[in-house]
N, C-alpha and C positions, 0 to 999 in steps of 0.2 A: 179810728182803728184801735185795736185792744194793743195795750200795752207787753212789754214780754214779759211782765211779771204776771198777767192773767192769762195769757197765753199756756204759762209754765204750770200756773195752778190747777187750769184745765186740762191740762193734759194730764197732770198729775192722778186728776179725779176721774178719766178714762183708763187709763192705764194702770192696774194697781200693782202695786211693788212688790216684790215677794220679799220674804224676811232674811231682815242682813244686805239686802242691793243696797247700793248710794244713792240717798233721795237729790231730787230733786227742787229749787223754785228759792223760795226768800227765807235762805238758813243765818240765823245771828247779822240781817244785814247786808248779807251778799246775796247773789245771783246765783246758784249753781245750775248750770247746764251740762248734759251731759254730752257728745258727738252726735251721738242718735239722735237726740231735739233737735240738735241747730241745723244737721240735715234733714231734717223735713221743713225747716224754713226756707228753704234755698231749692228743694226739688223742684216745686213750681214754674221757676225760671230757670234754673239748670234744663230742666225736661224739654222745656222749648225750645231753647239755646242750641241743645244739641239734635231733638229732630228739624231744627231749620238748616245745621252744618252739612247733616247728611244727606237732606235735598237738595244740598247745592254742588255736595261733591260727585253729584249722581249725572252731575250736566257734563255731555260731552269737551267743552274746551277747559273742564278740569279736570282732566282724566290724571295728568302728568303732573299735578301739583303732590310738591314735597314735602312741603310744610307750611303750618299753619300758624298765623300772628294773634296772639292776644292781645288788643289793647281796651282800654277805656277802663274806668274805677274797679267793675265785676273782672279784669282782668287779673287783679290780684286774688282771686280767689282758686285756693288749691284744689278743694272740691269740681267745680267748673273744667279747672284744667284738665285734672284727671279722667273727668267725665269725657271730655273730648277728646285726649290720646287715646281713651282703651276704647272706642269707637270708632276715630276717625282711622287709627292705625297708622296715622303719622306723626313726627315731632311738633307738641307744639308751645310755640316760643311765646315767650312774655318780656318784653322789653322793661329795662327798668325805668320808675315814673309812667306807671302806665295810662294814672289818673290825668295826666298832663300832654299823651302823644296824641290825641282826635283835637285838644284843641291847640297843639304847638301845627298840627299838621292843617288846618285852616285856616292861621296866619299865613303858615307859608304859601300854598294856593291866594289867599289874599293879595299878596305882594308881589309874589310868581305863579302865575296861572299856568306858564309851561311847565312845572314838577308835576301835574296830573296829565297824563296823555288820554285818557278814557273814563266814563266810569258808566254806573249800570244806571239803567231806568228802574225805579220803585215804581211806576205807573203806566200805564197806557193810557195816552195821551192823544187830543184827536181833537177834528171841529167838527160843526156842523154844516153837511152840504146836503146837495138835490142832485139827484141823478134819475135820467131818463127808465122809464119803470119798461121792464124785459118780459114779456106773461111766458117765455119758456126756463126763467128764472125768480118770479116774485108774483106768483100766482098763488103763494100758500103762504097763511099766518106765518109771522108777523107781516109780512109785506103789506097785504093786501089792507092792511088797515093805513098805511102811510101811503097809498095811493090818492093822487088830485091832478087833475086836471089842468096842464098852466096854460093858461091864453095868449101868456107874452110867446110860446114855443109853438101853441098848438098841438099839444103833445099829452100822453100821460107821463108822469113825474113820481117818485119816489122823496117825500119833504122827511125832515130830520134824519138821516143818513150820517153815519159816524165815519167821519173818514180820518182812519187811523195815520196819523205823523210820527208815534216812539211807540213801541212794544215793552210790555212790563218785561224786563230782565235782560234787553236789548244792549249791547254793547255800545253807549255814545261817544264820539269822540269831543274834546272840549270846545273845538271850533266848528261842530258843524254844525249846518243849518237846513231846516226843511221848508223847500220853496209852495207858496201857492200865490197863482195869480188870480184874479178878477176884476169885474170890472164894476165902477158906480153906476148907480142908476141913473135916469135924468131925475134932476132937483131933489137929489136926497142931500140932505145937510152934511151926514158922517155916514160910517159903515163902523159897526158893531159885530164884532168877529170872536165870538164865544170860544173858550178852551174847555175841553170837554177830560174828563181822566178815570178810570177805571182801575181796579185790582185784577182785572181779567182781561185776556186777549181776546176771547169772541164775542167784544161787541159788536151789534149791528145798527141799533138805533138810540141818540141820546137820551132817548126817553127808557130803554131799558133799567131796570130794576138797580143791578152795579155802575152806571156811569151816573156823574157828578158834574156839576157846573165850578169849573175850577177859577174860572175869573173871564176876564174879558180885552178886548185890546179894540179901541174907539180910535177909528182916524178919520178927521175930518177932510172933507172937502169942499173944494171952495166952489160958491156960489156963481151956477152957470154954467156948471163944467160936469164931464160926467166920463172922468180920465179912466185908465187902466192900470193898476196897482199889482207889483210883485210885493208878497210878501216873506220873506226870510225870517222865519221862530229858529231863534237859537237855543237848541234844546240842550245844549252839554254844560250851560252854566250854573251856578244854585239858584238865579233868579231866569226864567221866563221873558227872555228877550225879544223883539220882532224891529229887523232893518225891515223898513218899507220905500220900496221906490216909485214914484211916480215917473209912470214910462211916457206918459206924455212929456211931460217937463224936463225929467232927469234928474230929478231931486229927490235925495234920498234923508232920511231920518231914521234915527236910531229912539223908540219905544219900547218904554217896560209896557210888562201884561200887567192890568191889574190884577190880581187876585183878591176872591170872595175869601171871607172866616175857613172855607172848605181847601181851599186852594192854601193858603196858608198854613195850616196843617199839617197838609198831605206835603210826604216828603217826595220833592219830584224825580230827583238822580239822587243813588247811595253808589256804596261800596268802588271808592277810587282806584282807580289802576296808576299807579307812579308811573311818571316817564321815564325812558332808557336815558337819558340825555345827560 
């Protein structure tokens, strides 16, 4: 990336001075910048910043919101803020130590998981199932190409099917969990149970253009057997959890997901709602 001393010079060399203005760039050793430069460093993200606040204050359950928090390092910046009160049209606060409140406030969730009572889904989030194919419903592209034949049902089948578990922008709560049951096959070693995640809510199939292979969750079974399994993903925590119980047995385990390079990235829950408590 260009330094801000070529930054300054280029700009210099766009923009020509008129006689008698205050120059600009590397005068006797210093920096001279003028307000005007440094706000065009900062619009970029300023610009973003504030058309993503305004899409959010557009969403009915924050009709009634009073004010608005600053935190994180760009919380210190006056520009930002300002940019945000004469738009948002409400107060908005900046704690002091702003650079220190996201990560004083994921200790404390560390230590106490009850200070968060909720927070949002960044993603739509989902597996991959089969459902029975409808021709008064899946008679037209895309379907008809995920149409086959299964012989274990005798049926036609609809394969790769995104069967949605969290909604991008979904209210979680931190304990809750989303159940699916199945069953093993005979003599299959494990069952491999894909997490599927998207930027958009109308997926239909994993193989769509936006959804992504976020990781995986592998539970074995044991040889001979070909039990029935609940499985509970606990979606409200920063990690991708699954209790799985064997409903034969009664035996329950608690399983991380793994996550792929993609799954790791992608941030699964943001923006925390504090408990009342």
């Amino acid at each position: 990336p260009e330094a801000i001393g070529d930054l300054v010079k280029r700009y210099n060399q766009i923009h020509k001075h008129p006689v008698g203005a205050k120059r600009t760039g590397l005068i006797k050793k210093e920096l001279v910048l003028t307000p005007s430069i440094l706000k065009t460093f900062f619009d970029p993200v300023v610009v973003k910043i504030v058309k993503h606040a305004v899409n959010l204050v557009k969403k009915p359950e924050l009709q009634n919101l009073k004010h608005v928090v600053l935190v994180g390092g760009l919380g210190q910046c006056d520009y930002l803020r300002a940019s945000l009160t004469k738009v948002l049209g409400r107060p908005v606060i900046v704690p002091s130590e702003t650079s220190s409140v996201v990560m004083k406030g994921a200790v404390e969730f560390g230590m106490q998981p009850g200070v968060i009572e909720s927070r949002r889904a960044a993603l739509t989030i989902g597996v991959k199932t089969v459902i029975p194919y409808d021709i008064t419903k899946h008679n037209e592209p895309p379907h008809k190409s995920h149409k086959y034949y299964n012989k274990g049902t005798k049926s036609y089948c609809l394969r790769d099917v995104f069967l949605k578990l969290v909604e991008r922008g979904e209210t979680v709560r931190v304990n809750q969990e989303v159940k699916q049951r199945f069953k093993a096959g005979n003599g299959v070693p494990s069952i491999k149970f894909d997490i599927y995640g998207s930027m958009r809510n109308d997926i239909k199939y994993i193989t769509d253009p936006m959804c992504k292979r976020l990781g995986k969750l592998v539970i074995p079974v044991e040889q001979g057997t070909s039990p029935t399994f609940t499985c509970s993903i606990q979606v409200g925590f920063t990690e991708l959890m699954a209790k799985v119980k064997n409903e034969d047995t009664g035996t329950e385990e608690l399983m991380q997901i793994k996550l792929n390079r993609i799954g790791e990235n992608a941030l699964i829950l943001d923006l925390a709602t504090p408990s009342e408590d």
